[in-house]
N, C-alpha and C positions, 0 to 999 in steps of 0.2 A: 714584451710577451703579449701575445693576442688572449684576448677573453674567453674563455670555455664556456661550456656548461656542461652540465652534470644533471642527472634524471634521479631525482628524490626517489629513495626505496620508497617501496608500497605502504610499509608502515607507519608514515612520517607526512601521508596524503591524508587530507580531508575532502571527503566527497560529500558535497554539497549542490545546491541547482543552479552555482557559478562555475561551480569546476564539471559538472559533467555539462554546460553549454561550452565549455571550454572544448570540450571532448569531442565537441560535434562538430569540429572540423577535420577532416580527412588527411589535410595536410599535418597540423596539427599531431596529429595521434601517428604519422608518419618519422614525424620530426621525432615524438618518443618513442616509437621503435628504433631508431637509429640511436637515439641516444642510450638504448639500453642493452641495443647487442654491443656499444663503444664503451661505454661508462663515461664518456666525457669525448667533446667536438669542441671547434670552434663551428661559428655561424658561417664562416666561408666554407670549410670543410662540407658544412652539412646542404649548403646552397648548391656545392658541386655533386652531391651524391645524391641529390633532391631532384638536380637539374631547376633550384628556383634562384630567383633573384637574390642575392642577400640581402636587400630592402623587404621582399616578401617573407625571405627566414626570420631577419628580426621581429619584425612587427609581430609574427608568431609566438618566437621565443618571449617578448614581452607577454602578450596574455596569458603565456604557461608558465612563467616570475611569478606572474601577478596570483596566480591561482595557487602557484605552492608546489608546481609538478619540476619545475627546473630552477637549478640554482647558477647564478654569473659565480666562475672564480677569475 
């Protein structure tokens, strides 16, 4: 089974001046639109509707882990 992710409800986000520098990538905040009209992707899925690398979608998805905005299942 390939790894998803999944886009934290709003209520469950802390906005803080790591997570809205998080915010201030385009790609980034694209990746959580996607994940919010899916409720859940893998990283290849979301590389093909991105049109990005899946090297570039991870490394994304890593600093929105890391901030609290997506979770790996």
């Amino acid at each position: 089974m390939r790894n998803s992710c999944d886009f934290m409800p709003p209520e469950e986000i802390i906005i803080d001046k790591d997570s809205i520098d998080v915010l201030s990538s385009d790609t980034r905040v694209a990746i959580l639109k996607s994940l919010d009209s899916t409720g859940s992707m893998t990283a290849t899925r979301l590389s093909e509707v991105l049109n990005l690398s899946k090297s570039t979608v991870h490394e994304h998805l890593t600093r929105l882990a890391e901030a609290g905005f997506v979770k790996k299942r």
